[in-house]
C-alpha positions in Angstrom: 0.0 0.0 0.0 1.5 3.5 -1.0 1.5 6.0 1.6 -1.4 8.4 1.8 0.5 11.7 0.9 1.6 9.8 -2.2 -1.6 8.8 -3.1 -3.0 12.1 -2.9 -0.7 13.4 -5.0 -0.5 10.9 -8.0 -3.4 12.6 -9.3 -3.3 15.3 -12.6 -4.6 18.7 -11.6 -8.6 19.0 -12.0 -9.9 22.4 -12.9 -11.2 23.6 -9.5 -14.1 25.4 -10.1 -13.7 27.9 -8.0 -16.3 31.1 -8.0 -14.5 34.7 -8.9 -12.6 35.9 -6.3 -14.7 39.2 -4.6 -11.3 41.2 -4.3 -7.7 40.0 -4.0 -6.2 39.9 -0.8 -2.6 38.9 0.2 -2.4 35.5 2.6 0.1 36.0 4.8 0.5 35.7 8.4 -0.2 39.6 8.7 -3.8 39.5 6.7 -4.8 36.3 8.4 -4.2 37.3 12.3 -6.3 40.5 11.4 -9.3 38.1 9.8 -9.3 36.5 12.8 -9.5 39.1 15.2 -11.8 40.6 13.2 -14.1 37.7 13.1 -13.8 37.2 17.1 -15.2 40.9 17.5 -18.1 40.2 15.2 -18.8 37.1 16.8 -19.3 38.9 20.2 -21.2 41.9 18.9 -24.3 39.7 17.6 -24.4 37.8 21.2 -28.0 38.3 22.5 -28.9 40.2 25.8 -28.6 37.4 27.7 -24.4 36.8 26.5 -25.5 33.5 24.4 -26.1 33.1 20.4 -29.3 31.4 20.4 -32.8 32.2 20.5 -34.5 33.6 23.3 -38.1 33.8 22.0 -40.3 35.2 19.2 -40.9 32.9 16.5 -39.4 29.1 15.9 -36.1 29.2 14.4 -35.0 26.2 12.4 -31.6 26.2 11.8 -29.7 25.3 14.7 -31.5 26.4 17.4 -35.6 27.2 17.7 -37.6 28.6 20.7 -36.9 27.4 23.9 -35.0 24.4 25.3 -37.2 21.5 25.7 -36.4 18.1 25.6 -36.9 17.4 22.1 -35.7 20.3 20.6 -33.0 18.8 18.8 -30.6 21.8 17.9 -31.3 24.2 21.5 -28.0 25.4 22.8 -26.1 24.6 18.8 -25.2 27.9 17.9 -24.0 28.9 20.9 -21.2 25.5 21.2 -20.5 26.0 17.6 -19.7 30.2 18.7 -17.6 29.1 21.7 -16.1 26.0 19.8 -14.6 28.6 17.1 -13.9 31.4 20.0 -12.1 28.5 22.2 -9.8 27.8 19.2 -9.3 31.5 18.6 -7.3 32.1 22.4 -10.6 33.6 23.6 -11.7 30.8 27.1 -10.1 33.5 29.7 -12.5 36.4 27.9 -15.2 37.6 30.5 -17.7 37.1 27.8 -16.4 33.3 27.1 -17.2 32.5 30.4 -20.5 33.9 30.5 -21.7 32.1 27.8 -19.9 29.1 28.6 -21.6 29.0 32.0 -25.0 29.6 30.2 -24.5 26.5 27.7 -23.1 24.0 30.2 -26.4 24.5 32.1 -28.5 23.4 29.0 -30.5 20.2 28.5 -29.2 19.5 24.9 -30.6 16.9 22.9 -30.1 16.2 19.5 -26.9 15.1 17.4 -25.3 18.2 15.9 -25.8 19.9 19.1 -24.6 17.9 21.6 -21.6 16.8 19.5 -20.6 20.6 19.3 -21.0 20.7 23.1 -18.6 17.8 23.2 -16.5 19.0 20.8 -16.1 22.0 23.1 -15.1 20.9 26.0 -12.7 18.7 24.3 -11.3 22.4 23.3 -11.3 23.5 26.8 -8.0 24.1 28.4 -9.7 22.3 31.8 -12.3 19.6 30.6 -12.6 17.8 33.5 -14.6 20.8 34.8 -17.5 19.3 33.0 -16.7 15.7 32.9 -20.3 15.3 34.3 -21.8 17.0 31.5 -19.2 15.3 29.2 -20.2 12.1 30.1 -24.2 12.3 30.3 -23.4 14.1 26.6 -21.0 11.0 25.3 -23.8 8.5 26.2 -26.5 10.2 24.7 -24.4 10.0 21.1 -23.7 6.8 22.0 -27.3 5.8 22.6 -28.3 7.3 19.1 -26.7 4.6 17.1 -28.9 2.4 14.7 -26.9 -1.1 13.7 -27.6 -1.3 9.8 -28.1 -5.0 8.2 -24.6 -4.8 6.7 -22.2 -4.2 9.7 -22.3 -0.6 10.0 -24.2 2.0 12.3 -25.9 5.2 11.5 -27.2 8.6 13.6 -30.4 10.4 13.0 -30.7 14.1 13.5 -33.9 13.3 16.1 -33.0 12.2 19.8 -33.4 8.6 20.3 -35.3 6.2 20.2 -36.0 9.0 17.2 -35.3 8.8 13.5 -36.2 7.2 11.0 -35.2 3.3 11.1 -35.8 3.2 7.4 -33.5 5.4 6.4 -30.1 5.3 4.8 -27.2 6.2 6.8 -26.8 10.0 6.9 -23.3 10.9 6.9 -23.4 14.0 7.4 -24.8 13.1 11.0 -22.3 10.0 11.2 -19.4 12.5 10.9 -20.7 14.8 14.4 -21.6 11.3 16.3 -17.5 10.8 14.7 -16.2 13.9 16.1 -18.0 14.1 19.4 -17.1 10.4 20.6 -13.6 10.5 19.4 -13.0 13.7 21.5 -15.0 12.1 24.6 -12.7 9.1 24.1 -9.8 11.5 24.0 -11.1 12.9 27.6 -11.4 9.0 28.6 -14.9 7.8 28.0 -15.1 4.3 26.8 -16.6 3.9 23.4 -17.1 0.3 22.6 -14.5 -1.2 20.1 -17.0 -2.7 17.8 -18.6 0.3 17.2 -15.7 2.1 15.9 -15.1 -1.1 13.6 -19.0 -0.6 12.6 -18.2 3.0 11.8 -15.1 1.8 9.9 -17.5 -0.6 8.0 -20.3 2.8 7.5 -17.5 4.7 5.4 -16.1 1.7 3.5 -19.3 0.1 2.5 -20.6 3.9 1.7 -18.0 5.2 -0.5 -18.5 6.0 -4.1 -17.1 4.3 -6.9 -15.4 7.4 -7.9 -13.7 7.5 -4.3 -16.0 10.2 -2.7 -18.6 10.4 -0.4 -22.3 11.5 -0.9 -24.8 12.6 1.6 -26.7 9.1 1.4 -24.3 6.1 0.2 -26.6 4.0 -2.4 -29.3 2.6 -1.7 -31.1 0.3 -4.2 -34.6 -0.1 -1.8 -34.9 4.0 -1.4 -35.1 7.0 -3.9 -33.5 10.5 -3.0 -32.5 13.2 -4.9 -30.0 13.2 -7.0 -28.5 16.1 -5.1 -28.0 13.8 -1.8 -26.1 11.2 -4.1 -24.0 13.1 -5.8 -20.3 13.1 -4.3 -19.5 16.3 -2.6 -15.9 18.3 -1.3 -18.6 18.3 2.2 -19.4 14.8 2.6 -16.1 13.8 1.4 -13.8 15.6 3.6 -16.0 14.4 6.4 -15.7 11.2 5.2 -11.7 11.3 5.0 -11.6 12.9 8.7 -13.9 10.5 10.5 -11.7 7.9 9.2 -8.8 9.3 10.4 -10.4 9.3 13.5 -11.5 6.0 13.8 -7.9 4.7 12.7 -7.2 6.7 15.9 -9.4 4.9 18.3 -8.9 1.0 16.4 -5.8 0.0 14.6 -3.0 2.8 16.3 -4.8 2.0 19.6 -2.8 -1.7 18.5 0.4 -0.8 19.5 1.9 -2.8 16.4 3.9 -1.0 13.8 2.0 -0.3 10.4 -0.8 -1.9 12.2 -3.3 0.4 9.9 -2.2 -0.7 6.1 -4.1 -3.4 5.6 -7.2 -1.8 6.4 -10.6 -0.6 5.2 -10.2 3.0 6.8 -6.6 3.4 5.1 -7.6 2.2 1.4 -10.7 4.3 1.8 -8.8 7.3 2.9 -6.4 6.8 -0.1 -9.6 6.6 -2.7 -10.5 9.9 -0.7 -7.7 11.9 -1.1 -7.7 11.0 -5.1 -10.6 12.3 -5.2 -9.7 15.8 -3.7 -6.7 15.9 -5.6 -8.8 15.8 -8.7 -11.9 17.8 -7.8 -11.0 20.3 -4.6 -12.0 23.7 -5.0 -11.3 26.6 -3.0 -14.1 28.6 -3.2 -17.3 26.3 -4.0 -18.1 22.7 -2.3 -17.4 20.4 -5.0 -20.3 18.7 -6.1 -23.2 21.0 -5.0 -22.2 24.2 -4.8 -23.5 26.6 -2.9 -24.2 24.3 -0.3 -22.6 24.6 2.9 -19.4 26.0 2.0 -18.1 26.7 5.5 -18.6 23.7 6.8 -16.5 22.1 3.7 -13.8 24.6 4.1 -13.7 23.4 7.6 -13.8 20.2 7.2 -10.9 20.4 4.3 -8.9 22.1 7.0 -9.7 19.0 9.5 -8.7 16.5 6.9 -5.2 18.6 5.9 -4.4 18.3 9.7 -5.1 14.7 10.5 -3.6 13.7 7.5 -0.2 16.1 7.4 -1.0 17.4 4.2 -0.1 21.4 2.7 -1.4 20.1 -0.4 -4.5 18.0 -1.8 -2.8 16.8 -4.9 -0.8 20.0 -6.4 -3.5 22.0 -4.3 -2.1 24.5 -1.5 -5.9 23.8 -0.1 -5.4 26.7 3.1 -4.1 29.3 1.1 -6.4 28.9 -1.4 -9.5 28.7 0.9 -8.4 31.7 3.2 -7.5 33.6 0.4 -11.6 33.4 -0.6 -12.9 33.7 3.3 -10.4 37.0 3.6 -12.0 38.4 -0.2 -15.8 38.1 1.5 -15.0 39.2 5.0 -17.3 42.6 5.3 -15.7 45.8 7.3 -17.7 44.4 10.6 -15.4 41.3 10.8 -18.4 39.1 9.4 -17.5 36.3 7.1 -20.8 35.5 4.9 -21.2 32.9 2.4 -24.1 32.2 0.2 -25.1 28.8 1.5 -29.2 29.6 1.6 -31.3 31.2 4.5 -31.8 27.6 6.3 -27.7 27.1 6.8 -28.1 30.6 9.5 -26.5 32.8 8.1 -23.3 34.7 8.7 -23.1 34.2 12.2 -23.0 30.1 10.9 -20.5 31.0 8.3 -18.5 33.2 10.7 -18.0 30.5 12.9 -17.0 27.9 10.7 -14.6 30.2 9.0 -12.8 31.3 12.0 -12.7 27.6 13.0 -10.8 27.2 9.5 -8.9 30.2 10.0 -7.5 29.4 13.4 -6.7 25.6 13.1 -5.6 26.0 9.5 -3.0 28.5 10.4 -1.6 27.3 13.5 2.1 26.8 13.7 3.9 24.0 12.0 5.3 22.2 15.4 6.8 19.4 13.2 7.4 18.6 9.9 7.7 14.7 9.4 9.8 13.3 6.7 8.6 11.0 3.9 11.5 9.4 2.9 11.9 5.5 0.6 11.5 4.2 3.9 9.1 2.9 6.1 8.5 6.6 7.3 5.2 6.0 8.4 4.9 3.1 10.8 3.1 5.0 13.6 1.2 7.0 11.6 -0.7 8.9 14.2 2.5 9.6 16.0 2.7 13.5 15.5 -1.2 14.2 14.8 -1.7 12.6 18.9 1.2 15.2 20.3 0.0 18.3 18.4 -3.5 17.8 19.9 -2.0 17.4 22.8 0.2 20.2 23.1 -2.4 22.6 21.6 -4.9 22.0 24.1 -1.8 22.7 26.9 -1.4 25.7 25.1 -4.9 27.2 24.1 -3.9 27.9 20.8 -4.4 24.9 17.7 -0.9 23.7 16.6 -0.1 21.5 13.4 2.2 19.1 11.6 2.9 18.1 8.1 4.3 15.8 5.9 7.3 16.5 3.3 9.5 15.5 1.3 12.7 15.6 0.1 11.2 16.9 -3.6 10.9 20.4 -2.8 13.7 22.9 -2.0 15.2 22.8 1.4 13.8 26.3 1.7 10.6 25.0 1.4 10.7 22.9 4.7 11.2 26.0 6.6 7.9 26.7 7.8 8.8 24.2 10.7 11.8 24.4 13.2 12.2 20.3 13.6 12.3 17.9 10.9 11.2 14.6 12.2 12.5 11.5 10.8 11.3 8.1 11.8 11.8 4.4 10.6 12.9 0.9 11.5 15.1 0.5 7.9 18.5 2.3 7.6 18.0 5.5 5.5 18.9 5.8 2.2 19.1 9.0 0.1 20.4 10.4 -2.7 23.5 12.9 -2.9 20.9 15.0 -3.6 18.3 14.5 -0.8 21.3 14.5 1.7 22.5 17.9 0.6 18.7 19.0 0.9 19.0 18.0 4.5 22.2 19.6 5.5 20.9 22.8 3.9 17.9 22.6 5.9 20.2 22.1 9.3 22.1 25.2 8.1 19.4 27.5 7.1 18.1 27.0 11.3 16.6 23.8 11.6 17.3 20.9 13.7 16.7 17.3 12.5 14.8 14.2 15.5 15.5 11.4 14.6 13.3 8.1 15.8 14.4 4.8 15.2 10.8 3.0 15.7 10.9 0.2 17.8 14.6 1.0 18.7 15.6 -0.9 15.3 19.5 -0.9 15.4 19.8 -1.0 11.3 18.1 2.9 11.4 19.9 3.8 14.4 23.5 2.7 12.6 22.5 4.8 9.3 21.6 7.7 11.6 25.0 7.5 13.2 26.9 7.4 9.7 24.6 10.2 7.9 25.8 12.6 10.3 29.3 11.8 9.9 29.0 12.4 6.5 27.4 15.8 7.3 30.0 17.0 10.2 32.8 14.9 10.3 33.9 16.6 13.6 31.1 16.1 15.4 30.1 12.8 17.4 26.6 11.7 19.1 26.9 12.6 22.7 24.1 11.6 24.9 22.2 14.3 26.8 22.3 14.9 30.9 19.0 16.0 31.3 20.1 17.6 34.8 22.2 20.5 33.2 21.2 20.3 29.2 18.8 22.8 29.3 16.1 21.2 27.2 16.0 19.1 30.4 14.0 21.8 32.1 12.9 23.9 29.2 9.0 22.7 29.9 9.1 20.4 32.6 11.9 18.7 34.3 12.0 15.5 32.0 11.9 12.1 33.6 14.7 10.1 34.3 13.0 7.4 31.6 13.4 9.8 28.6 16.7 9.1 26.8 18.2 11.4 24.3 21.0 11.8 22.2 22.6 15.5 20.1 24.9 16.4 17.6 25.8 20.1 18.6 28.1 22.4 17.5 29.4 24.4 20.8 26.8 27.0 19.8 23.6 24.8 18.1 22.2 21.2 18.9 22.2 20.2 14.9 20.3 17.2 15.6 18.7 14.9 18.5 18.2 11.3 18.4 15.1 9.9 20.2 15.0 6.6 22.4 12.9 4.3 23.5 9.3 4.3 21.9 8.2 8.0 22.5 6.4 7.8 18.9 3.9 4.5 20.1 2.6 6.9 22.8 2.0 10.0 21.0 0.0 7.8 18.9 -2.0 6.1 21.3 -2.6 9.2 23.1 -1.3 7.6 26.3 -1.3 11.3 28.1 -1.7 9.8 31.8 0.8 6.0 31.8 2.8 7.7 29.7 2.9 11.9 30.1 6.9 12.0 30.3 6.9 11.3 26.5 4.2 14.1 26.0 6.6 16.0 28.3 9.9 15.0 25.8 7.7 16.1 22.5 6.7 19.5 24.3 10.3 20.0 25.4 11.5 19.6 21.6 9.6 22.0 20.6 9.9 24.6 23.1 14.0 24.6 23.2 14.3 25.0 18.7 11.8 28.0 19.6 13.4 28.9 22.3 10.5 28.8 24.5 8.3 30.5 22.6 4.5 29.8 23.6 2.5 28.7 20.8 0.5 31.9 21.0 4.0 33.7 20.6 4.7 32.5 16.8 3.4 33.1 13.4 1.2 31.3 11.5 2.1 28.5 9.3 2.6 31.1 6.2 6.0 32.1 7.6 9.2 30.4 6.7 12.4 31.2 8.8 14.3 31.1 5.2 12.1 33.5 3.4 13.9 35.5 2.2 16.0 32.7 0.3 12.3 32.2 -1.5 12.5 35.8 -3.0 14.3 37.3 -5.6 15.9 40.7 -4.4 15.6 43.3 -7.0 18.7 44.4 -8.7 21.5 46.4 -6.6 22.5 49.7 -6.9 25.4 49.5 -4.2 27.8 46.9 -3.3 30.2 46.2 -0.3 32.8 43.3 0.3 33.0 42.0 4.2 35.9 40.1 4.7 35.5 37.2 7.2 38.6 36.3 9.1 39.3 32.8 9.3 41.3 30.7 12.8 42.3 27.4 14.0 41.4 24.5 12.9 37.8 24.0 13.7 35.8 25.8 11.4 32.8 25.5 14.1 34.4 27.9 16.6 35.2 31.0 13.4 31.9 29.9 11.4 29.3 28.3 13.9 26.2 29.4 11.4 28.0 29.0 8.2 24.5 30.5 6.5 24.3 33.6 8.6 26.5 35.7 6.5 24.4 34.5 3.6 21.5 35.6 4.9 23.0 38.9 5.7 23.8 39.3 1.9 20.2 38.6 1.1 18.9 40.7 3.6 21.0 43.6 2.6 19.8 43.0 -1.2 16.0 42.7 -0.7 15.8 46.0 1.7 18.7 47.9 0.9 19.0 46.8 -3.2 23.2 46.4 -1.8 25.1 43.4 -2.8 27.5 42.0 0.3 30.0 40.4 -1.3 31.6 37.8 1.7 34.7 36.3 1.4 36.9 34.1 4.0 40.2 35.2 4.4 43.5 34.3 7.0 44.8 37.5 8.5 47.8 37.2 6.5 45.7 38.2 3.3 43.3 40.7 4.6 45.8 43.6 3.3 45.7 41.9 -0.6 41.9 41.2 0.0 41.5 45.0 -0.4 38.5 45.6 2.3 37.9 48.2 4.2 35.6 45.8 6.9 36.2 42.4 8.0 34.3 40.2 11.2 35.7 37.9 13.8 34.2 35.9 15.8 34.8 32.5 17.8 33.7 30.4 20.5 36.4 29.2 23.1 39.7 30.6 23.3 41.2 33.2 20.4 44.1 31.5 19.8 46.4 34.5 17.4 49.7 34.1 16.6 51.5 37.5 17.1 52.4 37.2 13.8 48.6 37.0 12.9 47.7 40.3 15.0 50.6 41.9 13.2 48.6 41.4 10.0 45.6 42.9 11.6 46.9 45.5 13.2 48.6 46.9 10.0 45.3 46.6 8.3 43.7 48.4 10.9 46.3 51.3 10.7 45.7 52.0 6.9 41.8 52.6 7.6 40.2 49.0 8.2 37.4 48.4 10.4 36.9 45.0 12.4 33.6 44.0 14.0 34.1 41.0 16.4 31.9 39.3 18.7 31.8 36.5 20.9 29.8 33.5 19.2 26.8 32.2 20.9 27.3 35.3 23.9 28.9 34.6 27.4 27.7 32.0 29.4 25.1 32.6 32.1 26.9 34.1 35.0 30.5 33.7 32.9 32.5 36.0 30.9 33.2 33.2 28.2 36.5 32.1 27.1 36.5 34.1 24.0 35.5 37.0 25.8 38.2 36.9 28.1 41.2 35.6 25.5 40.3 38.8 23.5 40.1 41.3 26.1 44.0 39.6 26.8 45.0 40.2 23.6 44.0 43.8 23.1 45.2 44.8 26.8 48.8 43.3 25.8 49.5 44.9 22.5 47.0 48.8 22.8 47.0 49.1 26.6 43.9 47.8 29.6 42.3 50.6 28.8 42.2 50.2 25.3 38.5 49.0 24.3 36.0 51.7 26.0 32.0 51.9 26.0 31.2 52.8 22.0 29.9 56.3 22.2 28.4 58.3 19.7 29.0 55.9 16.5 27.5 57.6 13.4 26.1 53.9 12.7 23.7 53.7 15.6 22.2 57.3 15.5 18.3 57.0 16.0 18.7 53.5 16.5 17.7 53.2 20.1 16.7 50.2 21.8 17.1 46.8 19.8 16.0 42.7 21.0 18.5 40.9 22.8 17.4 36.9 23.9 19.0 35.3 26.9 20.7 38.3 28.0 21.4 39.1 32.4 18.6 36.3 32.7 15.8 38.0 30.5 15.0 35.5 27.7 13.4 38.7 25.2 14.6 42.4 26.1 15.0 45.5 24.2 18.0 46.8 24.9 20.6 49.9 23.6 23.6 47.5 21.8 25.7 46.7 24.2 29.0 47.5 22.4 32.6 48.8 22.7 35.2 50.2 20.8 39.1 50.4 20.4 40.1 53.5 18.8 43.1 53.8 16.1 44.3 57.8 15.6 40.8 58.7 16.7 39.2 56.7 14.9 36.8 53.3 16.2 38.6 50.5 14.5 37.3 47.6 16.7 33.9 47.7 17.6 33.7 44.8 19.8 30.5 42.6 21.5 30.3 40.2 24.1 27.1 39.4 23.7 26.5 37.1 20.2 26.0 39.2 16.8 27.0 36.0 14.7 23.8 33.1 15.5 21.5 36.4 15.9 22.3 36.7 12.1 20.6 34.0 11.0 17.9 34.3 12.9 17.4 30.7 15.2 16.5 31.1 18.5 18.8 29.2 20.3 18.3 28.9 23.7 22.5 28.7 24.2 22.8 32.0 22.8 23.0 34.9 24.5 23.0 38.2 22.4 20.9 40.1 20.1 17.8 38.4 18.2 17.7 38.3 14.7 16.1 41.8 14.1 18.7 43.2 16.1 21.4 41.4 14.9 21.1 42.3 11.1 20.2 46.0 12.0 23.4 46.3 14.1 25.5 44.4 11.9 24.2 46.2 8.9 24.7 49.9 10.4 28.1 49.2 11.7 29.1 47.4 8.1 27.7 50.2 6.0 29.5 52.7 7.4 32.1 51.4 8.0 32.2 50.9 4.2 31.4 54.5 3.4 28.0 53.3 2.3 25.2 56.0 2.8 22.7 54.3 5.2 18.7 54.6 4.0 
């Protein structure tokens, strides 16, 4: 069985039929934060008097909510959980108008499947859920209670409270996928749903799919007639179909505990018929099938399916870009986000809510990208999707993963800080695919690295891919008592067992033990939390523990702006780069950050940097006016070597140095204090002085310093000195780390300026110096 990212893109592109585009709009992380908050503030305005979103009186409304609450009113109370469902994912649960409605809504008798599967869906969101495990629990049985065994295997839901419905009628999938989603997230908060009814539901999907690989709104049904709109595939019904079953694969075959446990099932080949069918026939704007026809809720549910299943594209499709770039053309000036989906679907309060739902979740943060590589990449494939979930709800903000590949451009796999790469083979790539990877490592990213099942064969290739990468470096294992990923969330337990490749400035890579990737998938969050713990750890030391709510959206790539061409320059400088020693890690610990400098410089100042390395000895025939040094450890140069720099430095060069990576909490560092050494013995103790009224830094003010007197983000006036040559500032010298700021990671081992700060000192001080007008 192929994998399911490569069967959903063996498919030739389908003309979307998408609707014209309102206006156009830009979709980037900038447009799509203001959607959102703009959404959020119309969503509040239209609460009633009484702080909730459904009715309280007049005459029956029929959409999803009518009246009064009685105990057969099957959609009371279904507004208002859909409302706090899309505010909950949107950072809103400690808003004083949350609450109130919240409070309101958990006081309802709810009957009725849509409604009481948004209730549950809910408090699934909630950042404390056991709050209402009472109301959780009565909710999860009533679902439960609702289900109808059909004559081949499978089960169905009505819309009508049981003992309700209609026993005659075909199963409704559209009802099937909320009875889906609200037992899967009451499982999730530890209600037992019976294992044979999950396999039933497997048995629903399979049995109902159409030939062509989609789902309708009734599967066929030879003894009843119904329109031909309810069996006609649809984008709707089918990405409901796709996501249930990634659900149900959730709560059956990863729930096994054995590796690629799920490829010989129904629910996989069914999923794989599903997602050639979006790759052929998604749309962005209209739902596929019968358009004009609850649009929202198939823009939803193609967001749902994108994040169970990994997947940035359906097909060749970019399926949240496109989407968001059609809610963002309709949004109105009062935040609203209508759609024309008929007067029955509610409205724009409806579409609103759906549409932030898509909004928020779609755009979350990549936390991990996983790696499809020849191997047997996948073998727990619920791994990631169960620790995103996870770490979302810790964090009250949705958070996402992906799959990728090695097809694309290493600059590509940038919208993620951690590549994750898993199997029980030994890996095998190309020249090519390995030069992908050490680009992607260079450019800020940090590979984890899983051998399932602790298979020695993937372990062993691990070990000799990375010596091929950096020779230098060995695998060290990691004292969790003073690494500080060891405390960077939680203190880690004693059971988690990790490995690093790390330059003395930037872990390069981790190595995972023991079977971390079995519990994320079985969402084991109680027996075994220390591996939740490990996952959250990862990704809060390659962000440097920034909370989720902290980063951008999953538009933004760390290596943008090697995805841009810069116009063409009408300036151009030369920076000379002073190589030492013999370990090119300690003179050029982020061999990309110069490079981004250069590109920097060209996009927003149109100046071509020109970098070159050069050995003291030739700085005089390099012909520069500015050169950088930098190290970590000890500066180990020869007198000779000084010699060569100082005479530069006498015929008009400038030298910018700083110490790699910063000083060490509470330390000077060793570079800091072999340097200071050196320019006491040859210019004097009181040679290098507090900078002080350098032409570079006018108006500058304060700039963003990380890790810096204990403060892990401060603005801050550069911290800088200065040795001066007849008068004039030859050195400008900084403790604190220029260098790793320049490319931008945050490190939590460096202390120094953050990458805004970096380049804009850097590029000051290296303008000027060069005689370069600054603009």
């Amino acid at each position: 069985m192929k994998s399911l990212l490569t069967l959903a893109t063996i498919a030739a592109v389908a003309a979307s039929g998408a609707a014209q585009i309102a206006r156009p709009v830009a979709v980037n992380d900038e447009t799509v934060t203001k959607a959102i908050a703009g959404a959020v503030k119309y969503l509040y305005s239209i609460a009633n008097n009484e702080g909730h979103w459904d009715p309280t009186g007049g005459a029956p409304d029929l959409t999803l909510g009518r009246g009064k609450p009685s105990s057969t009113d099957r959609r009371w109370g279904g507004k208002t959980a859909l409302v706090l469902y899309a505010l909950a994912t949107a950072s809103q649960q400690n808003d004083a108008r949350f609450k109130k409605a919240l409070e309101w809504l958990m006081a309802q008798e709810m009957v009725g499947t849509y409604s009481v599967s948004l209730r549950l869906q809910l408090i699934h969101q909630l950042t404390r859920p056991e709050t209402y495990r009472r109301i959780m629990q009565r909710d999860a049985k009533w679902i439960l209670s609702g289900a109808r065994p059909m004559t081949n295997g499978g089960v169905k839901w009505d819309y009508l409270p049981p003992p309700g419905g209609n026993a005659n009628r075909s199963c409704d999938f559209s009802a099937a996928n909320y009875a889906v989603l609200a037992l899967w997230a009451a499982g999730d908060e530890r209600f037992e749903v019976p294992a044979k009814l999950w396999l039933a539901l497997e048995k629903t999907y399979a049995l109902g799919q159409n030939a062509d690989g989609g789902w309708s709104y009734y599967p066929k049904n030879p003894k009843r007639r119904e329109s031909p709109q309810h069996r006609a595939t649809t984008g709707s019904m089918t990405t409901a179909g796709i996501a249930s079953l990634y659900l149900i694969i959730d709560r059956t075959y990863a729930r096994t505990g054995r590796l690629g446990a799920f490829r010989r099932s129904d629910a996989y080949a069914a999923i794989g018929r599903g997602l050639k069918w979006m790759a052929d026939h998604f749309s962005p704007a209209n739902n596929t099938g019968r358009p004009r026809w609850f649009e929202t809720y198939y823009f939803y549910n193609c967001e749902r399916v994108g994040a169970a299943g990994g997947m940035k594209f359906f097909g060749t499709h970019d399926w949240f870009r496109g989407i968001a770039r059609t809610l963002l053309s309709r949004q109105r000036p009062n935040g609203s986000i209508p759609y024309t989906t008929g007067s029955s679907y509610g409205g724009a309060m409806i579409d609103t809510a759906f549409a932030l739902l898509f909004l928020t979740k779609g755009s979350a943060p990549i936390i991990f990208n996983k790696l499809q590589h020849g191997g047997d990449w996948d073998n727990h494939l619920r791994d990631l999707a169960g620790l995103t979930d996870w770490l979302a709800r810790q964090s009250e903000r949705p958070a996402n993963w992906q799959v990728v590949n090695l097809k694309v451009a290493p600059e590509e796999l940038t919208d993620s800080r951690i590549l994750y790469v898993a199997g029980l083979e030994a890996l095998s790539f190309t020249a090519e695919e390995k030069a992908k990877l050490k680009r992607y490592v260079d450019l800020g990213g940090t590979l984890v690295f899983h051998p399932d099942g602790g298979r020695l064969a993937f372990h062993q290739s691990v070990r000799k891919l990375l010596a091929e990468f950096w020779p230098t470096l060995e695998l060290s294992n990691v004292d969790l008592r003073t690494h500080p990923i060891g405390k960077i969330y939680v203190p880690l337990s004693p059971r988690v067992r990790l490995q690093q490749l790390a330059t003395p400035t930037r872990v390069l890579a981790f190595v995972v033990y023991g079977n971390p990737a079995s519990a994320w998938e079985r969402r084991q969050h109680h027996s075994a939390k220390f591996f939740f713990d490990l996952g959250a750890a990862l990704h809060y030391y390659v962000n440097d523990r920034a909370a989720l709510r902290d980063m951008p959206t999953k538009l933004t790539y760390f290596a943008e702006p090697f995805n841009r061409e810069p116009p063409v320059p009408v300036r151009a400088v030369t920076l000379a780069r002073i190589a030492h020693g013999d370990d090119r890690h300690r003179w050029d610990p982020e061999p990309a950050a110069m490079e981004l400098l250069a590109r920097k410089l060209a996009i927003r100042r149109r100046v071509n940097c020109r970098v070159k390395d050069v050995t003291p000895a030739a700085l005089e025939a390099a012909k520069v006016k500015v050169a950088h040094l930098t190290g970590v450890g000890a500066l180990a140069l020869s007198a000779k070597e000084w010699d060569a720099i100082d005479a530069w430095l006498k015929a008009g060069g400038t030298l910018i140095v700083d110490q790699a990576g910063g000083p060490p909490e509470g330390k000077d560092g060793e570079f800091d204090a072999s340097f200071r050494k050196l320019i006491a013995a040859r210019y004097g103790e009181d040679a290098l002085g507090i900078l002080v009224g350098h032409p570079a830094l006018a108006g500058l003010g304060k700039v963003g310093h990380r890790n810096v007197m204990g403060v892990r983000r401060k603005a801050l006036a550069p911290r800088l000195e200065s040795l001066k040559i007849v008068g004039r500032d030859a050195v400008i010298y900084s403790r604190y780390d220029i260098t790793c700021g320049l490319l931008g990671n945050p490190n939590p081992l460096v202390s120094g300026l953050d990458g805004d700060g970096a380049h804009e000192v850097f590029t000051r001080l290296l303008l000027t110096a060069a005689g370069v007008e600054l603009n």
